[in-house]
N, C-alpha and C positions, 0 to 999 in steps of 0.2 A: 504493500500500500504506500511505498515512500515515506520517506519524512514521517515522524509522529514525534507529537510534543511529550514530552517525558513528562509528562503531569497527570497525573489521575483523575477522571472527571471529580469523583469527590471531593478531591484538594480543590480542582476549580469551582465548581458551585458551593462554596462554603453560605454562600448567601440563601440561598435556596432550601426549601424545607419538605422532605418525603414526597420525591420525583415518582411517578408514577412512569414507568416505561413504558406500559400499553396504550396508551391515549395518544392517538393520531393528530390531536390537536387542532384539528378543523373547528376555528372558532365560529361562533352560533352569535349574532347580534341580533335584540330583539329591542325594537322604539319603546318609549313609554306607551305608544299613542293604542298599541297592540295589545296592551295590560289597563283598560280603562278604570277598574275597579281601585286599583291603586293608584291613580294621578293623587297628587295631594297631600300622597301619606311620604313620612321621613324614611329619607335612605336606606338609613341605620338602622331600621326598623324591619327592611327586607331581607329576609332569606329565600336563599335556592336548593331546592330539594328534587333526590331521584328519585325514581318514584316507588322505592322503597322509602320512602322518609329522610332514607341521610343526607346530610349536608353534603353539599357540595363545593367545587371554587367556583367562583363567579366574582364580577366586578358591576359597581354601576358606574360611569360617566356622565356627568352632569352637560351637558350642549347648551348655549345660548342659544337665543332668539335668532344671532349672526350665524349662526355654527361654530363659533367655539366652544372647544373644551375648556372644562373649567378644571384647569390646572394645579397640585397644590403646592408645587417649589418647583426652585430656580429665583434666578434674580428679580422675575415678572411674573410670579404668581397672579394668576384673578380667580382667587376663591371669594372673594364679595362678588363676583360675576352668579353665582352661584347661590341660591335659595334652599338648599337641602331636602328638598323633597323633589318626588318626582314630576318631572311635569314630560310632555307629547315626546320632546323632541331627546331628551335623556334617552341614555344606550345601555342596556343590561347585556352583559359582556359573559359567557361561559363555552364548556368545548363541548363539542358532538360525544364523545366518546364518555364524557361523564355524566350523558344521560341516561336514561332507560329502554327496554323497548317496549313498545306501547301491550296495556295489558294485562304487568303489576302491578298487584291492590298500592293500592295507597293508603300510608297509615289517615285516621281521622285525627283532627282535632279544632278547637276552638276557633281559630282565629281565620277571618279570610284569606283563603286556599282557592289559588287559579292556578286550572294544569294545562302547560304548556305542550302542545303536540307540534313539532318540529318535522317536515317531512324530505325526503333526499332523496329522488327517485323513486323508488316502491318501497323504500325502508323510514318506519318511522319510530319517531321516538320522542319520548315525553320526560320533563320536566316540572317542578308544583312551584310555584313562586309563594311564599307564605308571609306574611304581615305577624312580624313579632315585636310589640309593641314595648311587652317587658323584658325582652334580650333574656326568655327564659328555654328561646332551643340553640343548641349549640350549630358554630359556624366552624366550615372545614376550615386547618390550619395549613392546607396546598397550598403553594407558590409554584407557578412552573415557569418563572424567569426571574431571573435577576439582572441588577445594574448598580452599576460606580458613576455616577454622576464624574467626580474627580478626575478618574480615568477613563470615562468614557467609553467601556465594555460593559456587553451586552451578553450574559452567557446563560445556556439553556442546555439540555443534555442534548440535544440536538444538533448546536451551533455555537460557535463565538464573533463578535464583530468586535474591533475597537474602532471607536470614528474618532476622527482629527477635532479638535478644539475650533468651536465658531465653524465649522464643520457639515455636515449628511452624509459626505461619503466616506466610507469606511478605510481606515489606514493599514488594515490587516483583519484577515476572517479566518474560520477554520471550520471543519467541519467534522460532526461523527464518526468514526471507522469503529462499528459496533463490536466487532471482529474483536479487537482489543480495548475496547472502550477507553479508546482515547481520541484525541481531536488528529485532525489531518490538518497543517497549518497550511493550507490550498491558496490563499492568494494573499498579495500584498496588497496596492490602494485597487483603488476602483479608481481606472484613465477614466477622466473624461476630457472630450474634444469638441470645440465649438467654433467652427468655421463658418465665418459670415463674408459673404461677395456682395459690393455694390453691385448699381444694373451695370456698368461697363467693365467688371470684374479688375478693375486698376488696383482699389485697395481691400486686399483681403486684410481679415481682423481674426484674429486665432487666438481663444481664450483655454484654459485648461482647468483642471480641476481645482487648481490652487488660487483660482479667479473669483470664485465662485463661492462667495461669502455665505452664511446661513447661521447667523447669531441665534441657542437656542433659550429664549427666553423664560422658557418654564416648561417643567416636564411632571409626569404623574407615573409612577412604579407602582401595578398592582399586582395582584397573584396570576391574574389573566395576561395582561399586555401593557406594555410600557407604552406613553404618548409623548411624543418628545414634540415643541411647537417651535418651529424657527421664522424667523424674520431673512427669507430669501433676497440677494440683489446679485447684479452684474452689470457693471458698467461700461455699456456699449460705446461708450468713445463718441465722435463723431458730431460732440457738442449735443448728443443723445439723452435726456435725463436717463439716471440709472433704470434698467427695471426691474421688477419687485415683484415678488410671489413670496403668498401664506404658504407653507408646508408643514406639515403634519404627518410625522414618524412614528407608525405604527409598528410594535416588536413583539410577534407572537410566538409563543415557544417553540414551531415548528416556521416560519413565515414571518415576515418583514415588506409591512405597505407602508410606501411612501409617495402620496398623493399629493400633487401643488399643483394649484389653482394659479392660472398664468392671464393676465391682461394685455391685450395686445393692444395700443393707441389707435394705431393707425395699421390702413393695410400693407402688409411684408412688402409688397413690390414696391411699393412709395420709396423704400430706403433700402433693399437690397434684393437681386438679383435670385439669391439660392442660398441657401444655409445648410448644414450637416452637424449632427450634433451624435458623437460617439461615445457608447459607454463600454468601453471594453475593461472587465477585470483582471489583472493582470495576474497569471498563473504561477504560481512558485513552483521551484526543483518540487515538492511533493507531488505538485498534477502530473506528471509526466506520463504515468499511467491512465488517466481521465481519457475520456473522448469527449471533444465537443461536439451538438448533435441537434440538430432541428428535425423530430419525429413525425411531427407534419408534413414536413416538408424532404423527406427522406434524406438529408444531409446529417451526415458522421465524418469529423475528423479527430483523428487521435491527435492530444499533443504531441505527441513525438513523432508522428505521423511528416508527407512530404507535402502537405496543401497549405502553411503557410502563405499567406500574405493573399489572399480568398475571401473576396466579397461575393457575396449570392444574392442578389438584387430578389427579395422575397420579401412582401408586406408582411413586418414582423407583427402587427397589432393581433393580441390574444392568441399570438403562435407562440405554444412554449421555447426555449430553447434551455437546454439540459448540460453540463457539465457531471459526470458522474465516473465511474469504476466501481463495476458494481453494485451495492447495495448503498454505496457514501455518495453522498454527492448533492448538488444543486440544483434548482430549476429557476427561470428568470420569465416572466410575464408583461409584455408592455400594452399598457389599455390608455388611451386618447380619445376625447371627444372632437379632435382634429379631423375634418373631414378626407378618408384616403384619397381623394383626386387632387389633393396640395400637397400629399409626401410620398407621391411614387417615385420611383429609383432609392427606396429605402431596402437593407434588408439585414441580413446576418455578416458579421465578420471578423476574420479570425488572422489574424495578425504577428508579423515576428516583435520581438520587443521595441519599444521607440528608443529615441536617443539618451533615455534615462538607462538605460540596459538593465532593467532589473524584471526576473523572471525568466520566462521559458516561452512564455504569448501570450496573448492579451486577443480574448474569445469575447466577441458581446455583440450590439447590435449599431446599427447606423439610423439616424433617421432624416433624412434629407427634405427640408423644409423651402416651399414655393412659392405657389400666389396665394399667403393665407390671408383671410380677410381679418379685418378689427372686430375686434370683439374677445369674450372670458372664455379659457378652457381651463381641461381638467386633463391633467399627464400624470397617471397611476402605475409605479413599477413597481410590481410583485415577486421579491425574493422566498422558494420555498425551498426546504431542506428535508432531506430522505430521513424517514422514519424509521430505516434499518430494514426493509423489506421493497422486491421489487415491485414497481413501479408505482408505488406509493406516495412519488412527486408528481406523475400522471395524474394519480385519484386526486390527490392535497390543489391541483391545478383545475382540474373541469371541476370542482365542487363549487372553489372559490368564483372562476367564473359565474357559475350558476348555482346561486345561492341557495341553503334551503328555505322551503316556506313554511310559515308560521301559522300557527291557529291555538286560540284558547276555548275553552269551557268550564265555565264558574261552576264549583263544586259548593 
């Protein structure tokens, strides 16, 4: 398996409290607006039950009116953003796998009890949402992620990230090799590449990762998933005001979304020609074994393999692409509300190292940007990591895609 970090996952999750190996982690988001019976009632107050009775992990998220999360540290905290109870737009946060399946009694008792039926193609499964006013039934002590604010890692038995300071992308990642239950330290930063041509291609403008500012002003660590909130810019030169996106780092014990909300002023052509913007991660001596692979799209190159420096002009939007060996490994998901007839000639590409020479290749995708018009989008890229069984980044990917749906009945 190459490379492996001489650290024990238990030395590394020191933070972390009775990991549960079998949980797939396909997290389950359910609005307030879907739980009407409890709009109004305090947080604190709710618990999540299987439907055997026992506790579960679960998180609430409190959402403004705006869409923000209402965050409890960092330097910009807005918990006064925040009322404590639930209201429509709050997000009740739990995984698939520490449901039920539909059918076990459920114990009774006093207090309003709504059971949650969760459904995923032909398999369903229920959860009890229970109003405990006197904090008299006991709440799961799971955590299935941890985080160091300080140092800026992210570790799960799954994965590890560390991201750079004032940062989003990751300075070094690593990944499970269950085999020996230890991490594969598989890449170094995440390249990013940002090439912008005027209309008469005279002055290109080439920004990189290290351009690419993301001060994170407040974050929230729960048992479920971290939300990290940054204050995105990139200063396009050109006597251009900078531009700015909200991002919101989502870290789930098997997955990592990170969704920014982007304003365009005006339309692309007005101020440049064509744009490309590359996210290749760059591979360390450990991948050397990995293949990188667009399954869709029936494209496989090994790292060590002779296709270097191979662009596949393939509209990557909701095409996974996979880095893997075996049972360890990666999936990568890009979803855009960018219409595809303004980013064709995008696709996958897999690459010798750049002039920084560190690594083996730098595997990821392009997206070549045209005549976009003015107006808000939404650019969602979805990191998921193998659960120790094949194709179990497949499954963790078309779920995600398509969500489960939800439905309640007041008991």
């Amino acid at each position: 398996m190459g490379l492996m970090q001489n650290i024990n996952i238990k030395t590394i999750l020191t933070t972390l409290t009775a990991l549960s190996a079998a949980v797939s982690a396909d997290p389950v988001v359910i609005a307030g607006k879907d739980i009407r019976s409890f709009l109004g009632k305090p947080i604190s107050s709710l618990v999540i039950q299987n439907g055997r009775g026992a506790a579960i992990p679960f998180q609430i998220d409190e959402v403004t009116k705006d869409g923000e999360y209402v965050l409890d540290k960092g330097e910009s905290p807005n918990v006064k953003e925040g009322n404590g109870v639930l209201d429509e737009q709050d997000e009740i946060v739990f995984l698939w796998d520490d449901a039920s399946a539909v059918g076990v009694e459920t114990g009774t008792n006093n207090n309003i009890n709504t059971g949650i039926i969760i459904k995923r193609g032909a398999e369903k499964r229920r959860v009890n949402i229970v109003f405990d006013p006197t904090s008299s039934l006991p709440r799961s002590p799971r955590s299935y992620i941890g985080y160091n604010h300080n140092t800026g890692r992210v570790a799960t038995e799954y994965y590890y990230a560390d991201f750079a300071k004032d940062r989003f992308h990751f300075v070094r990642a690593g990944v499970m090799d269950f085999a020996s239950n230890k991490y594969v330290d598989l890449t170094n930063e995440l390249r990013v590449e940002i090439l912008l041509k005027t209309l008469f291609g005279l002055i290109p403008i080439r920004y990189g990762e290290g351009d690419i500012v993301c001060f994170v002003r407040r974050y929230k660590a729960g048992p479920i998933r971290l939300i990290r909130r940054g204050d995105f810019h990139l200063n396009l030169g050109l006597g251009i005001k900078s531009s700015r996106a909200a991002v919101n780092q989502i870290c789930y014990s098997r997955a990592v979304k990170v969704p920014v909300y982007v304003h365009l002023p005006v339309r692309f052509r007005n101020l440049f020609g064509q744009a490309h913007i590359e996210m290749t991660p760059v591979i360390r001596e450990a991948g050397r074994r990995f293949t990188f692979a667009v399954p869709s799209k029936k494209l496989f190159f090994p790292v060590n393999g002779d296709k270097l420096d191979t662009l596949s002009q393939s509209m990557p939007l909701r095409q996974m692409f996979t880095l893997k060996n075996g049972a360890a490994g990666y999936g990568w998901i890009l979803d855009a509300t960018t219409p595809p007839e303004h980013i064709s000639g995008s696709g996958f590409i897999m690459r010798r190292p750049g002039t920084r020479g560190t690594g083996l290749a730098e595997c990821g995708f392009r997206l070549t940007v045209r005549d976009v018009p003015k107006g808000n989008y939404y650019i969602t890229n979805w990191v998921l990591f193998s659960g120790g069984k094949a194709g179990d980044i497949e499954k963790l990917g078309k779920s995600i895609m398509e969500p489960v749906t939800v439905s309640s009945s007041e008991t």
